[in-house]
C-alpha positions in Angstrom: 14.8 14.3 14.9 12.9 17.2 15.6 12.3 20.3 13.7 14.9 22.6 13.3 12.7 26.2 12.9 9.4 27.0 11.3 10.3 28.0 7.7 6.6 29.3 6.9 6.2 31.5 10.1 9.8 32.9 9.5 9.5 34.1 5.9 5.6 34.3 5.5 5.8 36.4 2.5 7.7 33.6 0.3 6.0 30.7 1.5 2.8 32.3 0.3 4.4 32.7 -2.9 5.8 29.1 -3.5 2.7 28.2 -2.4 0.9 30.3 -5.1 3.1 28.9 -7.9 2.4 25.6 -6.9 -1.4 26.0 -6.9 -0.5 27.5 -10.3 1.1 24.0 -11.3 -1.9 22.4 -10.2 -4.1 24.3 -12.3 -1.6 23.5 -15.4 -1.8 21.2 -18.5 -0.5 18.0 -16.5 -3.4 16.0 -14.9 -2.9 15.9 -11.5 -2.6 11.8 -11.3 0.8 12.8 -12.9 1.7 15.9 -10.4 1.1 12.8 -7.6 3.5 10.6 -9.1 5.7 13.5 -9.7 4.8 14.6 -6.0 5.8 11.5 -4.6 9.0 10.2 -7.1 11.0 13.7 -6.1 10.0 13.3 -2.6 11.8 9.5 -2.9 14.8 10.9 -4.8 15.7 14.0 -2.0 14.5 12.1 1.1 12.0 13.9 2.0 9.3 12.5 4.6 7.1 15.0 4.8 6.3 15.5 1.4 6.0 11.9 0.6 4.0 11.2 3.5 1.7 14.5 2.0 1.8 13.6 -1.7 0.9 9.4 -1.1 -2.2 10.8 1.3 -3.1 13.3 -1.4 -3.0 11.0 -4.2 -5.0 8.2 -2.0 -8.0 10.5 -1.5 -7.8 11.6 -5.7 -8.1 7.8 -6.1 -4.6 6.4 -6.5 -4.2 2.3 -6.4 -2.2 1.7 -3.1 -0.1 -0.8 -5.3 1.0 2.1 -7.8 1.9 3.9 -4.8 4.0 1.5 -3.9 5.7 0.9 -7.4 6.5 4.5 -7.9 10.1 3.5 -6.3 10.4 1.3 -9.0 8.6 2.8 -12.1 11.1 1.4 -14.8 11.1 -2.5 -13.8 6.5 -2.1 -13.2 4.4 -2.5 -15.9 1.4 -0.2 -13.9 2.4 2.8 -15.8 1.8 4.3 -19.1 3.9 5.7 -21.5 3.2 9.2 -20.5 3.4 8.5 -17.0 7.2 6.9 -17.0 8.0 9.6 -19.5 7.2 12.2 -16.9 8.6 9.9 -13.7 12.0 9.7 -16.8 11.9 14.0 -16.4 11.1 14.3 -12.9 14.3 11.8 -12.0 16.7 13.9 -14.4 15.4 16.9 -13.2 15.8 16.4 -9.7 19.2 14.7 -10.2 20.5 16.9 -12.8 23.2 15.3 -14.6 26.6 17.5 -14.9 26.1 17.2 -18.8 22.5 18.0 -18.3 19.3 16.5 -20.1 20.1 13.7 -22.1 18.7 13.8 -25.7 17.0 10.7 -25.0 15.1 11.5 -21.8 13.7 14.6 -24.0 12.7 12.8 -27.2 11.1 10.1 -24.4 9.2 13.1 -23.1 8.8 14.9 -26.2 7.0 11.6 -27.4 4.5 12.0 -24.7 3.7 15.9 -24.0 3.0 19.0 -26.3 5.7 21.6 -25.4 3.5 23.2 -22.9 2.7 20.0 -20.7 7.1 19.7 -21.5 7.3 23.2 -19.7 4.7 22.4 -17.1 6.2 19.6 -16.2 9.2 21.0 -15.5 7.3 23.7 -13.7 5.9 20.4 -11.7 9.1 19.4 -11.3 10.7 22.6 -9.7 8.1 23.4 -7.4 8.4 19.6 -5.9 11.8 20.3 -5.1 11.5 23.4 -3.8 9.1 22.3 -1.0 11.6 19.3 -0.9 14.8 21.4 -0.1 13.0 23.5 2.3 11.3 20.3 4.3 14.6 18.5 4.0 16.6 21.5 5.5 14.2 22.5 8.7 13.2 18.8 9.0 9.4 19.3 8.7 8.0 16.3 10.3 5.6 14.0 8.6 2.4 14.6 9.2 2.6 17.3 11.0 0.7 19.7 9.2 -2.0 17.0 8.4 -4.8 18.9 10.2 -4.1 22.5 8.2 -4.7 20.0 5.3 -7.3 17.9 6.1 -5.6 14.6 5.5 -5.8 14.0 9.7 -10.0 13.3 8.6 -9.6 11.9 5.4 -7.3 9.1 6.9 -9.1 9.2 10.4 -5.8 10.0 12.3 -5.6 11.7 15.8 -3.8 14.2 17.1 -0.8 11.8 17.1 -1.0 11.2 13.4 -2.5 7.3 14.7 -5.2 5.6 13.0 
């Protein structure tokens, strides 16, 4: 598949401003270790290469253990996660696939648990920009790793122009 149009160059103004609240997320009460898992789990959920390709290289340079990476799939059945950390991966699934009867009390007292109301409201936050860049990627077909030099990540993972190691 290739790319349908370039989103970014089409609506410049807008893209500039998701981007802004997402830097805005960044700089938010949730550590970003948790904004990676969140990163990557929505990415999983809607399909979406590009940002899961992004997100797993992101978190591998923060320091993320390649097997966490690889359990974030299947957070509920590992053991490599902490309380706080499947409480947010509980959120960021619900969120992303909102139930028709919305947030179950049990997935909030689970959060609630874990967060202050302002890392709650972050989170969410968190979660909303992920899916933004997610519906947008999924829709024009953003190819993985295409935007790996504007990032840095080509150098970090010593890829070529071809996205090869």
């Amino acid at each position: 598949m290739s790319q349908r149009l370039d989103y970014a160059a089409q609506s410049p103004e807008l893209f500039r401003k998701l981007g802004t609240f997402s830097h805005a997320v960044h700089n938010s009460s949730i550590e970003a270790a948790i904004i990676d898992l969140v990163n990557i789990r929505a990415s999983q959920l809607n399909g979406c290469g590009f940002c899961l390709d992004m997100h797993v290289k992101e978190a591998t340079i923060r320091g993320e253990r390649a097997l966490r990476l690889h359990h974030v799939a299947a957070w509920r059945e590992s053991n490599l996660f902490s309380a706080r950390e499947r409480a947010c991966l509980a959120w960021t699934d619900t969120l992303t696939h909102l139930p028709a009867q919305g947030v179950a009390d049990d997935v909030y007292e689970r959060v609630r648990s874990q967060l202050s109301e302002q890392e709650i409201v972050d989170l969410t936050y968190a979660v909303m920009a992920i899916n933004a860049w997610n519906r947008a990627n999924v829709a024009f077909r953003t190819q993985p790793g295409s935007l790996d030099q504007a990032f840095g990540l080509d150098q970090a993972f010593g890829l070529d122009k071809a996205g090869l190691a």
